[in-house]
PDB file of N, CA, C and O in Angstrom:
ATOM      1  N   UNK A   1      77.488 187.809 119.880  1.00  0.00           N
ATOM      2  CA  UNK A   1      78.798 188.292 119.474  1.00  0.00           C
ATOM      3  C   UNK A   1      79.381 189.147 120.593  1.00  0.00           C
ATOM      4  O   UNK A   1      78.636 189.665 121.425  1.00  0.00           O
ATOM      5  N   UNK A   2      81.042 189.342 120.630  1.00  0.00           N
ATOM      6  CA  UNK A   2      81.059 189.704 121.611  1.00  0.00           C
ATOM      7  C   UNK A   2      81.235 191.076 121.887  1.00  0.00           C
ATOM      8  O   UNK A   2      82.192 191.288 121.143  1.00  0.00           O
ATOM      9  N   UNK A   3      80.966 192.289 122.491  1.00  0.00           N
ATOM     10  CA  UNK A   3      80.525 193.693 122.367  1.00  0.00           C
ATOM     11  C   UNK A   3      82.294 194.328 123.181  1.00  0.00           C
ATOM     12  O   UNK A   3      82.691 195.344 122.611  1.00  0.00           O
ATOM     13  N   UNK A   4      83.066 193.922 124.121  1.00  0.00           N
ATOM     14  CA  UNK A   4      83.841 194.543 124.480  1.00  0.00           C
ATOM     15  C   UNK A   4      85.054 194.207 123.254  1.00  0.00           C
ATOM     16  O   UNK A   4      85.061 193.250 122.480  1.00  0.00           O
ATOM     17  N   UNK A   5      86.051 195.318 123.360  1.00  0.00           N
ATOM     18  CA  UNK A   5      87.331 195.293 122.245  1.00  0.00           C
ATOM     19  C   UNK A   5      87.967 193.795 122.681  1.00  0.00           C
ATOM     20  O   UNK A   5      88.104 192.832 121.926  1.00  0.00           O
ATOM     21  N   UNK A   6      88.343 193.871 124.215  1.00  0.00           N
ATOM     22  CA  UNK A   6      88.895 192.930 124.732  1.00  0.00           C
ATOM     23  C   UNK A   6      88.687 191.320 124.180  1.00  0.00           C
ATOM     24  O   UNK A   6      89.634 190.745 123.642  1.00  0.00           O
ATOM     25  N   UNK A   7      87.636 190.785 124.324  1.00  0.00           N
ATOM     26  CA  UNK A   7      86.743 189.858 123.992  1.00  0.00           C
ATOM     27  C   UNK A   7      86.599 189.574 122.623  1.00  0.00           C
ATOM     28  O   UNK A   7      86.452 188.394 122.308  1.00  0.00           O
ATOM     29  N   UNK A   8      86.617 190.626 121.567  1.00  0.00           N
ATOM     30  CA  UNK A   8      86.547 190.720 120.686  1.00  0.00           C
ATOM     31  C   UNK A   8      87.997 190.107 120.270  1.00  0.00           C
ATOM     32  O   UNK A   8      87.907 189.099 119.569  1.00  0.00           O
ATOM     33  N   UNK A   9      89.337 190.546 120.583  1.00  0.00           N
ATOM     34  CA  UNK A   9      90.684 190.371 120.617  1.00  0.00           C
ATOM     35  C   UNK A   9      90.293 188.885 120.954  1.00  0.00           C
ATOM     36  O   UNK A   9      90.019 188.353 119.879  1.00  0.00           O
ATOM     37  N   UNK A  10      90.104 187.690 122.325  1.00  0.00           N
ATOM     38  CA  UNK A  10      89.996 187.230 122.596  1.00  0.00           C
ATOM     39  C   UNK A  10      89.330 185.910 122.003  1.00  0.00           C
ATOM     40  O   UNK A  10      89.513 184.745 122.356  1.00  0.00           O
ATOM     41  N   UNK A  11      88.476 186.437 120.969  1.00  0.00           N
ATOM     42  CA  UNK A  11      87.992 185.910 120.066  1.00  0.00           C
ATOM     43  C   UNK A  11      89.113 185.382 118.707  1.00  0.00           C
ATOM     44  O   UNK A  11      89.286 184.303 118.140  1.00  0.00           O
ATOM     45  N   UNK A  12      89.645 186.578 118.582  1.00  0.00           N
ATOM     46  CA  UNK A  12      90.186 186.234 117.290  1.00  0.00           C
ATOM     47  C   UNK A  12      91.369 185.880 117.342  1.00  0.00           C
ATOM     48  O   UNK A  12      91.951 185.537 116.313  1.00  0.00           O
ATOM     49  N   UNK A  13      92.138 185.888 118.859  1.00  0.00           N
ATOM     50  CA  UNK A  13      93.517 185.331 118.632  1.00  0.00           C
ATOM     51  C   UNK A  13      92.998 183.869 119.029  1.00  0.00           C
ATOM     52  O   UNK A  13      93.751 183.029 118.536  1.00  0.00           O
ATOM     53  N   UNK A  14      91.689 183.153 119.946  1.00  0.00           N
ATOM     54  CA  UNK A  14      91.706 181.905 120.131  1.00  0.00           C
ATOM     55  C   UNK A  14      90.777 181.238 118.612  1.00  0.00           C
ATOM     56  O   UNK A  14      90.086 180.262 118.904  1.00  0.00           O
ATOM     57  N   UNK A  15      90.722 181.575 117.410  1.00  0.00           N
ATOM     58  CA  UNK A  15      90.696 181.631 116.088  1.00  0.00           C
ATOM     59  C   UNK A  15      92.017 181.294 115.844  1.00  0.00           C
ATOM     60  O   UNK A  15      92.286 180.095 115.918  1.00  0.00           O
ATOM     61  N   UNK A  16      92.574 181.783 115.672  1.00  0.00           N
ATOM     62  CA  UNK A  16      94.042 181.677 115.085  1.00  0.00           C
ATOM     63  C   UNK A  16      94.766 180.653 115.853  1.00  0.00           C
ATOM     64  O   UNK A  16      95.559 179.799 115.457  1.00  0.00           O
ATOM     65  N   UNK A  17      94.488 180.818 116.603  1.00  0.00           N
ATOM     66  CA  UNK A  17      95.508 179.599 117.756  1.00  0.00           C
ATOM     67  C   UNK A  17      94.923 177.989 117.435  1.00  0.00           C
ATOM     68  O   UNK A  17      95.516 176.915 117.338  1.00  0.00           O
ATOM     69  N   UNK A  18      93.304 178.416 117.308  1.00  0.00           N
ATOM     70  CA  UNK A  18      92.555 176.899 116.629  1.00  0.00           C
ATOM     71  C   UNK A  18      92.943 176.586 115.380  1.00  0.00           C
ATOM     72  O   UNK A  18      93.265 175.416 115.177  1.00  0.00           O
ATOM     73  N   UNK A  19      92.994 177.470 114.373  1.00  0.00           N
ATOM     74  CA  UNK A  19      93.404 177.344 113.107  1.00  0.00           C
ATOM     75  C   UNK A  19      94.862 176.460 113.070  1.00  0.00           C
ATOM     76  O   UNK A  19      95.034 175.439 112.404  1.00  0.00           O
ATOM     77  N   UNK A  20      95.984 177.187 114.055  1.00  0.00           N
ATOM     78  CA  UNK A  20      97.410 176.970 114.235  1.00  0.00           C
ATOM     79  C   UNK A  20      97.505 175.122 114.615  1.00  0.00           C
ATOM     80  O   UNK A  20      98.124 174.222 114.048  1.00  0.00           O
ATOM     81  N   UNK A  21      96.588 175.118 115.823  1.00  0.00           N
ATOM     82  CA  UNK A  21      96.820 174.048 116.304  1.00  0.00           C
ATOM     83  C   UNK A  21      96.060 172.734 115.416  1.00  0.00           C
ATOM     84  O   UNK A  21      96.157 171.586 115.850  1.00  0.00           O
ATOM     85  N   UNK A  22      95.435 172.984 114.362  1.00  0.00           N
ATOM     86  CA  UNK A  22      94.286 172.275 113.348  1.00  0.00           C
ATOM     87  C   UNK A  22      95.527 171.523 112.546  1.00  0.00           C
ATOM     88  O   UNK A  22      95.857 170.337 112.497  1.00  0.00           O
ATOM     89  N   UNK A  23      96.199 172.990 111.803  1.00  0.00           N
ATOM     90  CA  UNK A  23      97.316 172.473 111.079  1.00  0.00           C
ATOM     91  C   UNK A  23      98.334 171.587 111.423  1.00  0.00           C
ATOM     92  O   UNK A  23      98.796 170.838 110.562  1.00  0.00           O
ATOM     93  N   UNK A  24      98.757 171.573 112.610  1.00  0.00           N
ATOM     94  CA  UNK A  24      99.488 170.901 113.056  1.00  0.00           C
ATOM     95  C   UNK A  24      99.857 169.376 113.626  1.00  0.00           C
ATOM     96  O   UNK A  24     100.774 168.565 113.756  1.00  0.00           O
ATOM     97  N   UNK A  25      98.233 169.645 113.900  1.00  0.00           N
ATOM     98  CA  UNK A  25      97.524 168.002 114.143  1.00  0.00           C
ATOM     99  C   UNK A  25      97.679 167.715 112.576  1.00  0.00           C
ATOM    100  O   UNK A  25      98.566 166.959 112.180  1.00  0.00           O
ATOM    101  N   UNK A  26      97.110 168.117 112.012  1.00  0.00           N
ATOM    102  CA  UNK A  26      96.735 167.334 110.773  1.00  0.00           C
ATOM    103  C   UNK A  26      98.064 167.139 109.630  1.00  0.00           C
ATOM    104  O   UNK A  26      97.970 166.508 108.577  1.00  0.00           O
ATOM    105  N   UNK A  27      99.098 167.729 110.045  1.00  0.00           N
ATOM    106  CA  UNK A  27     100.293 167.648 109.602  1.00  0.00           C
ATOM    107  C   UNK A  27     100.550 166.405 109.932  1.00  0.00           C
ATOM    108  O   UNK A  27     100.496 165.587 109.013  1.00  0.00           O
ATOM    109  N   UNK A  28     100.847 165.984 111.117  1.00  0.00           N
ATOM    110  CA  UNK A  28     101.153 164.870 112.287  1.00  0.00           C
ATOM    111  C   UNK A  28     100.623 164.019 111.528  1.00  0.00           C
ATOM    112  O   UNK A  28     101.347 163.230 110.920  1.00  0.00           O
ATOM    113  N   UNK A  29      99.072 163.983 111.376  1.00  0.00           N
ATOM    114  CA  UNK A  29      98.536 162.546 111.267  1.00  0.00           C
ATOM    115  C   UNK A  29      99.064 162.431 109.796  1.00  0.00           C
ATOM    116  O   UNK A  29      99.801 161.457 109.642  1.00  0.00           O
ATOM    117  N   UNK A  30      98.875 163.139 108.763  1.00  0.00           N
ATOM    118  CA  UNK A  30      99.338 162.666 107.500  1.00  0.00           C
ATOM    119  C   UNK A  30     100.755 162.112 107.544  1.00  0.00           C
ATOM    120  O   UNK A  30     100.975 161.098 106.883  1.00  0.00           O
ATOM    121  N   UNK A  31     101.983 162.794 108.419  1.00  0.00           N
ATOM    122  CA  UNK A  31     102.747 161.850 108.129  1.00  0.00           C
ATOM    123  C   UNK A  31     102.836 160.475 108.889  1.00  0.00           C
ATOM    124  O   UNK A  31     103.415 159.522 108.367  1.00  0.00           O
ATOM    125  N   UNK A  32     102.250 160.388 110.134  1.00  0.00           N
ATOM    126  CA  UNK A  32     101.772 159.278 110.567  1.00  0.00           C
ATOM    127  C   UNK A  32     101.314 158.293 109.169  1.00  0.00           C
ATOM    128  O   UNK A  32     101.907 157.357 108.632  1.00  0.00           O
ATOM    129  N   UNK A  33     100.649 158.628 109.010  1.00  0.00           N
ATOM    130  CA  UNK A  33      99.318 157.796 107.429  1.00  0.00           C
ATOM    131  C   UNK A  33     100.358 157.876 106.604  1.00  0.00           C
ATOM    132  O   UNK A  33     100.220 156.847 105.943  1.00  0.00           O
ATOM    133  N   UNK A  34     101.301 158.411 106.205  1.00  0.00           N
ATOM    134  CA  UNK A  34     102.639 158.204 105.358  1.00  0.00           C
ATOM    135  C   UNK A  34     104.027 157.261 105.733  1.00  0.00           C
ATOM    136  O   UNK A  34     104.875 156.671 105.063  1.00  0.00           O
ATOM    137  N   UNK A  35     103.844 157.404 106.749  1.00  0.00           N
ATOM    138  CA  UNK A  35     104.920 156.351 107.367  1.00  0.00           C
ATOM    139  C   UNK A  35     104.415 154.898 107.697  1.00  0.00           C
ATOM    140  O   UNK A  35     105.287 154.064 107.942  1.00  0.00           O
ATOM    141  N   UNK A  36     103.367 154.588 107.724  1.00  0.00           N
ATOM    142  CA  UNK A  36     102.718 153.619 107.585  1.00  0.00           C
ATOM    143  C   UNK A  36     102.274 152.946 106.246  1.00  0.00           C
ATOM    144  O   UNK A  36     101.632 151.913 106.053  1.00  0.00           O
ATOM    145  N   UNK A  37     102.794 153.818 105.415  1.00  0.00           N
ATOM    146  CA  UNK A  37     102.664 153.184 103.939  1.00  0.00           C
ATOM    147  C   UNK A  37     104.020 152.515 103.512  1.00  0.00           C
ATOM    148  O   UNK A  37     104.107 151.521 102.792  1.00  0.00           O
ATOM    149  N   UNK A  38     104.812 153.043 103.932  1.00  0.00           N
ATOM    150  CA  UNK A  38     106.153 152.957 103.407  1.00  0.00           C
ATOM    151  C   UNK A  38     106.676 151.651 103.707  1.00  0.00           C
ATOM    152  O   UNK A  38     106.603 151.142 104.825  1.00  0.00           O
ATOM    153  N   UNK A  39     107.266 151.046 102.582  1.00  0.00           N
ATOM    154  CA  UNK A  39     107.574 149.401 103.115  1.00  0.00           C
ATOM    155  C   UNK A  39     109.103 149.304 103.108  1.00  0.00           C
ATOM    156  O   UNK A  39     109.404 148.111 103.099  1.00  0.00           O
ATOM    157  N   UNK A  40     110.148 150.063 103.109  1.00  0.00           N
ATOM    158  CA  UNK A  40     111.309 149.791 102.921  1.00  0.00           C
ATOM    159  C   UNK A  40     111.897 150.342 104.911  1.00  0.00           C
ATOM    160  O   UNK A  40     111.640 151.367 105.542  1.00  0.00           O
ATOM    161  N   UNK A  41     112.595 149.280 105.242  1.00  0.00           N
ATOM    162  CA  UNK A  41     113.002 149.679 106.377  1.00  0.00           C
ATOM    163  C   UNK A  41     113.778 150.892 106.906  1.00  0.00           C
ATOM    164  O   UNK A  41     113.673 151.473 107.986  1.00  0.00           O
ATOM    165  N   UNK A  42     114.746 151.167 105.650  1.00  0.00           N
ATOM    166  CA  UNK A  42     115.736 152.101 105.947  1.00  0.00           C
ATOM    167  C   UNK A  42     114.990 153.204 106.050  1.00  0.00           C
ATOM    168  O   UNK A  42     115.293 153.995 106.943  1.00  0.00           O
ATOM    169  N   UNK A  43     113.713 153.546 105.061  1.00  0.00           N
ATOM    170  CA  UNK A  43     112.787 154.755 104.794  1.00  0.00           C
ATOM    171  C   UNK A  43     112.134 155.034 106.329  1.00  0.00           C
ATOM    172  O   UNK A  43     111.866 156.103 106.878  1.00  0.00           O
ATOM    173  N   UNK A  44     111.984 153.607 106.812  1.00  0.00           N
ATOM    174  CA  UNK A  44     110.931 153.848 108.125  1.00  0.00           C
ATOM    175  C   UNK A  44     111.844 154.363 109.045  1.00  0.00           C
ATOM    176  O   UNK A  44     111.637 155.202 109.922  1.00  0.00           O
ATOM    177  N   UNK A  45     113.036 153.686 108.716  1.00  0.00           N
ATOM    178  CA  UNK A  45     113.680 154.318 110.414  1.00  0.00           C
ATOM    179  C   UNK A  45     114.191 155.566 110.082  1.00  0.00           C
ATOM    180  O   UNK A  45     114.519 156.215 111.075  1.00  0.00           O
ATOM    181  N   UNK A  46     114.440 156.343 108.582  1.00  0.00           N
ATOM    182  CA  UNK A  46     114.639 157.857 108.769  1.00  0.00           C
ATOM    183  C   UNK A  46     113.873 158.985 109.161  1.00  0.00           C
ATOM    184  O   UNK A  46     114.180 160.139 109.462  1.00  0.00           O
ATOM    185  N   UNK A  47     112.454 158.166 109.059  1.00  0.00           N
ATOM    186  CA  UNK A  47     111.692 158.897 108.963  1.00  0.00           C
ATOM    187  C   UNK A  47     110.955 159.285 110.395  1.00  0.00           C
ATOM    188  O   UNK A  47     110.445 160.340 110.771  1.00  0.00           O
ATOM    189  N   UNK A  48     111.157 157.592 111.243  1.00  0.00           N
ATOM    190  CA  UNK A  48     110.577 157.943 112.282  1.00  0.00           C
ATOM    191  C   UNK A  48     111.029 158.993 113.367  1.00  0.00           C
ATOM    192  O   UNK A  48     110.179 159.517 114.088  1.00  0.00           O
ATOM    193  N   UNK A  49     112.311 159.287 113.479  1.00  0.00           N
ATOM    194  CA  UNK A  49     112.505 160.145 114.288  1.00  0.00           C
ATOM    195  C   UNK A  49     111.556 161.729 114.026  1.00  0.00           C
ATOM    196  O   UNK A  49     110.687 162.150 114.789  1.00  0.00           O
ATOM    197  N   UNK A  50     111.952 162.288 112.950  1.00  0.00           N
ATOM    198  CA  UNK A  50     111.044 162.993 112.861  1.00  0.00           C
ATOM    199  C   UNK A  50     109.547 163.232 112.905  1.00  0.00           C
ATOM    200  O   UNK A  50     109.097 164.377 112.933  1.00  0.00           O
ATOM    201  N   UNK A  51     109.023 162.501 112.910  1.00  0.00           N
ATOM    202  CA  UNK A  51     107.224 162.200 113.419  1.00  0.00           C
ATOM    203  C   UNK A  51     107.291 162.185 114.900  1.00  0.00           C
ATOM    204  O   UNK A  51     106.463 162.754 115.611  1.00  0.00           O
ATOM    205  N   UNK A  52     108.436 161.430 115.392  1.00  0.00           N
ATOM    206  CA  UNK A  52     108.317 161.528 116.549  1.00  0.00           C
ATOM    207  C   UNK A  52     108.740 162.854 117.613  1.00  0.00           C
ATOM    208  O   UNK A  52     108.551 163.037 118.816  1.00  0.00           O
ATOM    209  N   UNK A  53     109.206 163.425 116.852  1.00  0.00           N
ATOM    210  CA  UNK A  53     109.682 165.029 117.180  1.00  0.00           C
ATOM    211  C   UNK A  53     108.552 166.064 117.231  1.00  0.00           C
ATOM    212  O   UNK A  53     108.397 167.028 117.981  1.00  0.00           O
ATOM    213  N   UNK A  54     107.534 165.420 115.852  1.00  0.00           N
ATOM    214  CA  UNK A  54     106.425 166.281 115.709  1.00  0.00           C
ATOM    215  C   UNK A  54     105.164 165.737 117.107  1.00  0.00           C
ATOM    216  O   UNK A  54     104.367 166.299 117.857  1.00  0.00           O
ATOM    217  N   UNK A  55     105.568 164.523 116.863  1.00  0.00           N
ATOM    218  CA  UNK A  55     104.161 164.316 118.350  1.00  0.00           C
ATOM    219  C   UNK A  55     104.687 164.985 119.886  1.00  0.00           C
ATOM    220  O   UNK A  55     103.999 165.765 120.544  1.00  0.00           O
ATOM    221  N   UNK A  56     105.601 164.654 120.152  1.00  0.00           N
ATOM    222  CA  UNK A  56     106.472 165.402 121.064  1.00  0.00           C
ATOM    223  C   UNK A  56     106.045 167.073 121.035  1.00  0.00           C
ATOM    224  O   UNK A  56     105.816 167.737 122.045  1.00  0.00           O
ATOM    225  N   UNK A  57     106.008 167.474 119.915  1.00  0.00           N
ATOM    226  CA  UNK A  57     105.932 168.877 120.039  1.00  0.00           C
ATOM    227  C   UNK A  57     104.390 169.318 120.463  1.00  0.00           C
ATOM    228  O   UNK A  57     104.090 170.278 121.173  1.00  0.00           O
ATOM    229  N   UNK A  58     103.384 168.251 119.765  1.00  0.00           N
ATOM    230  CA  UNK A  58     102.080 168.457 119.841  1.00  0.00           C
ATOM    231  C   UNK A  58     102.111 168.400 121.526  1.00  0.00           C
ATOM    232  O   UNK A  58     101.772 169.318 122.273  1.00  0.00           O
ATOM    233  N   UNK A  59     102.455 167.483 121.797  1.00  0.00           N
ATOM    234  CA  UNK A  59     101.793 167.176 123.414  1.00  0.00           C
ATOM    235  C   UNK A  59     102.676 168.290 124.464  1.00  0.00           C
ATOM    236  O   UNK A  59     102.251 168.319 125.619  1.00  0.00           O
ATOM    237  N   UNK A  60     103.853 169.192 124.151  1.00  0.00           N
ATOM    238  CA  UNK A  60     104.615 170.443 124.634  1.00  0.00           C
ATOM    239  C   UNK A  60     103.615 171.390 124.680  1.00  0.00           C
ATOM    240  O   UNK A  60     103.405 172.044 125.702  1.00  0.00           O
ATOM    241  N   UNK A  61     102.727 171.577 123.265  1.00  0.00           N
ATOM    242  CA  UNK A  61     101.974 172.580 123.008  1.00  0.00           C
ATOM    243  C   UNK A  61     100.469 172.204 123.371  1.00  0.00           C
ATOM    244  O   UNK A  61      99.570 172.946 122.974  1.00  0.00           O
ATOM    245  N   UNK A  62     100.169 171.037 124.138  1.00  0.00           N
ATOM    246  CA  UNK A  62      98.828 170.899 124.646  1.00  0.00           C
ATOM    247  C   UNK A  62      97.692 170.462 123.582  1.00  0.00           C
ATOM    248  O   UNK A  62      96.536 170.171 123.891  1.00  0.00           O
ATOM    249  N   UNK A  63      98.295 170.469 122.105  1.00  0.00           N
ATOM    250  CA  UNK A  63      97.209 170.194 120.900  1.00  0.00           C
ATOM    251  C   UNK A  63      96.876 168.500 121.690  1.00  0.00           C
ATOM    252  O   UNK A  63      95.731 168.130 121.951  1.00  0.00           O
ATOM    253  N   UNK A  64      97.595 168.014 121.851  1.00  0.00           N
ATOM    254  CA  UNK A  64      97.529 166.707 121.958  1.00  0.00           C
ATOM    255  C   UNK A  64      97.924 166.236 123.882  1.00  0.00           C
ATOM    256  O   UNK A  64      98.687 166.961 124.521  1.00  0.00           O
ATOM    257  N   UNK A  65      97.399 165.226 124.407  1.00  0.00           N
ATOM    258  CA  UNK A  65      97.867 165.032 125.799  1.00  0.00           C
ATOM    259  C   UNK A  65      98.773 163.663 125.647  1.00  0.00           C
ATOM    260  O   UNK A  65      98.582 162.653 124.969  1.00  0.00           O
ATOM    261  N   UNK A  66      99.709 163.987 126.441  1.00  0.00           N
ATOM    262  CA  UNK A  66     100.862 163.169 126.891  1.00  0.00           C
ATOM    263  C   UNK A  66     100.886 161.818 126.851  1.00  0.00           C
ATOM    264  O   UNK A  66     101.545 160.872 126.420  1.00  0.00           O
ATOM    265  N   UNK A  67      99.951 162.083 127.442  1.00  0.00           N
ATOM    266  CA  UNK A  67     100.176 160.257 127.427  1.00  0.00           C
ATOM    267  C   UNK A  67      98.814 159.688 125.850  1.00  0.00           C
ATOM    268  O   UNK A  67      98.453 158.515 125.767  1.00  0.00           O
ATOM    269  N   UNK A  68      98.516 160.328 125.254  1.00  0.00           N
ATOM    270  CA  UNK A  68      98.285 160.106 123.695  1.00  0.00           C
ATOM    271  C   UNK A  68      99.595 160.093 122.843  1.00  0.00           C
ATOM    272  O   UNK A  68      99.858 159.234 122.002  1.00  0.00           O
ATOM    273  N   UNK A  69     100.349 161.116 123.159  1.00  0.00           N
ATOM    274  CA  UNK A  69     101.720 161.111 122.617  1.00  0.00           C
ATOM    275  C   UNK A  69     102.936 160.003 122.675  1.00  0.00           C
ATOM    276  O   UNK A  69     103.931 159.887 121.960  1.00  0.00           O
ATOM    277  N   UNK A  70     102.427 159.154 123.917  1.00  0.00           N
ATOM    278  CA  UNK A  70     103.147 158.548 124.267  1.00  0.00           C
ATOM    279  C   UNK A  70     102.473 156.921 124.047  1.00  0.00           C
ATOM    280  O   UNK A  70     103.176 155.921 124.188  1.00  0.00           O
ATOM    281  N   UNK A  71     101.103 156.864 123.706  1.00  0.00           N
ATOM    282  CA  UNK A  71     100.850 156.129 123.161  1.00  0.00           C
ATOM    283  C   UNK A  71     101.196 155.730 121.486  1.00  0.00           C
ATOM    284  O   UNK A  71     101.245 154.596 121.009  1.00  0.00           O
ATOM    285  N   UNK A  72     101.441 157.197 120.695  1.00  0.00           N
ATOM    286  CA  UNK A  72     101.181 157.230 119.410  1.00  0.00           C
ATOM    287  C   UNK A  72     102.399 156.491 119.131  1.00  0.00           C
ATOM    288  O   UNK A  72     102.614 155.655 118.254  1.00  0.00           O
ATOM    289  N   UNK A  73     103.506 157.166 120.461  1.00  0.00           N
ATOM    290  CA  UNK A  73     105.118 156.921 119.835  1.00  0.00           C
ATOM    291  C   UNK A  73     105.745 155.312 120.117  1.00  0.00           C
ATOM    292  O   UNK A  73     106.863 154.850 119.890  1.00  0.00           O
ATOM    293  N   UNK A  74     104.641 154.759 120.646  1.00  0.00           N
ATOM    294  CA  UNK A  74     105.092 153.060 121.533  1.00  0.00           C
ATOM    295  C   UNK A  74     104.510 152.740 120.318  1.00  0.00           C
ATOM    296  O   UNK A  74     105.268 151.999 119.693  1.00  0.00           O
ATOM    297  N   UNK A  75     102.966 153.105 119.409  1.00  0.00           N
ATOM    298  CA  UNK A  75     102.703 151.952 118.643  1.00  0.00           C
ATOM    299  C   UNK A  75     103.857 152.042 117.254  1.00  0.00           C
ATOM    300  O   UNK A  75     104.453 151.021 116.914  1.00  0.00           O
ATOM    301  N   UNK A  76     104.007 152.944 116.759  1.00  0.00           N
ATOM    302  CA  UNK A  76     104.848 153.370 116.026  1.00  0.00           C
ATOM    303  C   UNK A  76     106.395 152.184 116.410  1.00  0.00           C
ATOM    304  O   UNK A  76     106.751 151.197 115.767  1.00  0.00           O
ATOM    305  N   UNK A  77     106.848 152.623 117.328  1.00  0.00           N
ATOM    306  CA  UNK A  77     108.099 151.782 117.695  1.00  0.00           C
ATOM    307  C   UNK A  77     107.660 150.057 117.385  1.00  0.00           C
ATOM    308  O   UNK A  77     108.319 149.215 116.774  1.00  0.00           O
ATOM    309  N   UNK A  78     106.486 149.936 117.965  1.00  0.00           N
ATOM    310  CA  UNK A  78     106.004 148.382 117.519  1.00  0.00           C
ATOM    311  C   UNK A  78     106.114 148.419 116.135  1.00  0.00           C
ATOM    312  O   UNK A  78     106.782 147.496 115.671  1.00  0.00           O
ATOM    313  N   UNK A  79     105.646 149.230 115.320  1.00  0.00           N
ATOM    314  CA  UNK A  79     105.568 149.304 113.945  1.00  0.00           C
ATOM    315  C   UNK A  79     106.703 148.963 112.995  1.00  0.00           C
ATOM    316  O   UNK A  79     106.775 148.269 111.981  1.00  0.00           O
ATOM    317  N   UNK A  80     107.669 149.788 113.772  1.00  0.00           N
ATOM    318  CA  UNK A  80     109.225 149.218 113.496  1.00  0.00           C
ATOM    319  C   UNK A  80     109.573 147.743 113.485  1.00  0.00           C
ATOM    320  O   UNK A  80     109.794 146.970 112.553  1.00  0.00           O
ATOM    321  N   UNK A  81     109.556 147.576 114.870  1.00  0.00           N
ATOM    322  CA  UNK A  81     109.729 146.329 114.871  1.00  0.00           C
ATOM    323  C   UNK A  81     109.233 144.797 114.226  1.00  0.00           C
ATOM    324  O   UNK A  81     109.820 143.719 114.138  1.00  0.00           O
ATOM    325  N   UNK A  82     108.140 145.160 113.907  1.00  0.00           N
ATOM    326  CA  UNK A  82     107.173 144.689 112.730  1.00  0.00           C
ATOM    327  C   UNK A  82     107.472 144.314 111.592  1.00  0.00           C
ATOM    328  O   UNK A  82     107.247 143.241 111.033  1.00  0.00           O
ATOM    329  N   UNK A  83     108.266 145.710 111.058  1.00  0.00           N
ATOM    330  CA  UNK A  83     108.906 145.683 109.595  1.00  0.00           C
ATOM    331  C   UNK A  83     109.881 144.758 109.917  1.00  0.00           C
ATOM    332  O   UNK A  83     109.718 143.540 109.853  1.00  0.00           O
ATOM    333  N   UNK A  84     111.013 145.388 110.304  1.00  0.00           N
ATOM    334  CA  UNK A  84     112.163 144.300 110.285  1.00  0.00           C
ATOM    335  C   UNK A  84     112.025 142.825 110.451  1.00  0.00           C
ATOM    336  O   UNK A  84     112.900 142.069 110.028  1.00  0.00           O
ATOM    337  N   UNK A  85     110.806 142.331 111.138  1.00  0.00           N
ATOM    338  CA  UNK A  85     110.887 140.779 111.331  1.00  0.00           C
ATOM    339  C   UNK A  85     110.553 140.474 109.808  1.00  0.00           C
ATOM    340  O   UNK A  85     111.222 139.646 109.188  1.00  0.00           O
ATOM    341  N   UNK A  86     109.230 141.340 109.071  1.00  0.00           N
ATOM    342  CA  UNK A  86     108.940 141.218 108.160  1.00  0.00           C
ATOM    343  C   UNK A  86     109.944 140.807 107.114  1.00  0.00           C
ATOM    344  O   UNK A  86     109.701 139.913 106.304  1.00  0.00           O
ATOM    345  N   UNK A  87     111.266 141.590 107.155  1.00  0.00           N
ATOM    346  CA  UNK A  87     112.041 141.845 106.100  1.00  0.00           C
ATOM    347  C   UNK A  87     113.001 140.725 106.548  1.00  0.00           C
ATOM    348  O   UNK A  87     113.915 140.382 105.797  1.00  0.00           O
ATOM    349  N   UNK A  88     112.845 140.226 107.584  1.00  0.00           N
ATOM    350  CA  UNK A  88     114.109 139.399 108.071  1.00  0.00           C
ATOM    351  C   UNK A  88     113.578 137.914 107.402  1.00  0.00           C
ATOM    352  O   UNK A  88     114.215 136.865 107.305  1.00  0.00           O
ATOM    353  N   UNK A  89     112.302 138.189 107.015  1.00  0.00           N
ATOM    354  CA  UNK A  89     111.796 136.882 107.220  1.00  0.00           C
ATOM    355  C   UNK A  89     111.745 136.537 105.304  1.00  0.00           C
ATOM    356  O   UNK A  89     111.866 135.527 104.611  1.00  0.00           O
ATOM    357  N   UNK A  90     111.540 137.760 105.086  1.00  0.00           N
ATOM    358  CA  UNK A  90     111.846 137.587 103.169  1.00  0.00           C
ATOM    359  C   UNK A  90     112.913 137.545 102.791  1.00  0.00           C
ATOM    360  O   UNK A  90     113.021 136.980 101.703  1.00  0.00           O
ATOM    361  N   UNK A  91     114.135 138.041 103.381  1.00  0.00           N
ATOM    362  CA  UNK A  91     115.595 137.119 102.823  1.00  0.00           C
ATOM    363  C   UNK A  91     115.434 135.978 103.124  1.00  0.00           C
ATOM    364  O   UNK A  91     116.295 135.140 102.852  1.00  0.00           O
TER     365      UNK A  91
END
């Protein structure tokens, strides 16, 4: 354990910052795992901007690296595109 105040501080704000950055991931992925449920097109495309705001923010704040972010947000866009053929193809 750690014996100086400093360290001690050091300890507990990189606690909190893990805690911070836990939530945030795991925010992300649920609505990820939520937007991937959703079968109506109009729902997907309101929704995606905002997920994509949230991965964006992850990879600003280092929870996540860049080019993961930038993977998450290309498959997603495929995802889109997906639906609509889908839906184009059931009228």
């Amino acid at each position: 354990m750690a014996n100086h105040s400093a360290t001690k501080k050091d300890v507990r704000q990189a606690t909190k910052r893990r805690d911070r950055n836990r939530y945030y991931g795991k925010t992300t992925r649920n609505a990820i795992r939520e937007l991937k449920t959703v079968e109506e097109q109009k729902a997907y495309d309101e929704k995606l901007p905002n997920i994509i705001s949230q991965i964006d923010k992850l990879a600003k704040r280092g929870i996540i690296h860049k080019n993961k972010a930038a993977n998450l947000k290309s498959k997603l866009a495929k995802h889109t595109a997906v639906k609509a053929v889908v839906v184009k193809k059931r009228n």
